[in-house]
C-alpha positions as CSV (number, residue, x, y, z in Angstrom):
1,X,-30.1,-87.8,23.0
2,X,-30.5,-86.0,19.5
3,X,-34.1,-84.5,20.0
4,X,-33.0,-83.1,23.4
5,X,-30.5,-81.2,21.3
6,X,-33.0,-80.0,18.5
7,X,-35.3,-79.3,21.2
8,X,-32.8,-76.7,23.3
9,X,-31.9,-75.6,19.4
10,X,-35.0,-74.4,18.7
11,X,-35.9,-73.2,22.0
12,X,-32.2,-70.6,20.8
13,X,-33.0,-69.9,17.7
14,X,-37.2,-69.6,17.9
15,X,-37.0,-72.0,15.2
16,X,-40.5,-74.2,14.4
17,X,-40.1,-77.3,14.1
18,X,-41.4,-77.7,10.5
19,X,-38.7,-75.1,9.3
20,X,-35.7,-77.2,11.6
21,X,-36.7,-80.5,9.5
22,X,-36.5,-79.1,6.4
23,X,-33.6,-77.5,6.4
24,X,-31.5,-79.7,8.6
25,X,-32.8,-83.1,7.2
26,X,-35.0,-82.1,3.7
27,X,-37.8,-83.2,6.3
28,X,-40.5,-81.5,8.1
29,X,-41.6,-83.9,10.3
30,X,-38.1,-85.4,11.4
31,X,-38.8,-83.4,15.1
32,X,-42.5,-84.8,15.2
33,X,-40.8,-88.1,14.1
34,X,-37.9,-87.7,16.6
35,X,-40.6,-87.1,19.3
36,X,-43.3,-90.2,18.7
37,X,-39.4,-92.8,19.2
38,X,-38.5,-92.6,15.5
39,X,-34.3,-93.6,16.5
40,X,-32.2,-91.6,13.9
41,X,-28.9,-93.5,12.6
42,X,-25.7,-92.3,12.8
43,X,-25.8,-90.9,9.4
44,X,-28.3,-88.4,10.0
45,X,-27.1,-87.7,13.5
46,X,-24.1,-86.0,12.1
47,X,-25.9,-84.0,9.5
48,X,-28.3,-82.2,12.1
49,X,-25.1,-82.0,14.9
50,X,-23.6,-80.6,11.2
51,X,-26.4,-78.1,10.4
52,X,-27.0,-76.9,14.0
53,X,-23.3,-76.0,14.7
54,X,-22.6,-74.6,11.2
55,X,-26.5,-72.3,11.8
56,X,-24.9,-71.2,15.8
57,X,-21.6,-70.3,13.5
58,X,-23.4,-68.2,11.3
59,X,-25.3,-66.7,13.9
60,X,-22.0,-65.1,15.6
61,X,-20.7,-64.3,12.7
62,X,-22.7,-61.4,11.7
């Protein structure tokens, strides 16, 4: 389940939520959204699995 990810994300990465939606998805309230049963498609599903392996990559890399 997606928001399990983002949750254990920004549990890493001390990341609020706000901040995780906006630059993952161009929304700040996708984890609130996530949370209250909003189902993400498939489309945006790869784009935060994108942004939150590309952000881990980063991290290691300096």
């Amino acid at each position: 389940m997606l928001i399990r990810k983002i949750e254990a994300f920004m549990r890493q990465t001390k990341m609020p939520q706000t901040k995780f939606g906006r630059l993952a998805a161009a929304d700040p309230r996708l984890v609130d959204d996530l949370r209250k049963g909003r189902t993400p498609g498939s489309r945006l599903e790869r784009q935060v699995e994108h942004f939150m392996n590309k952000y881990r990559e980063d991290l290691h890399a300096n």
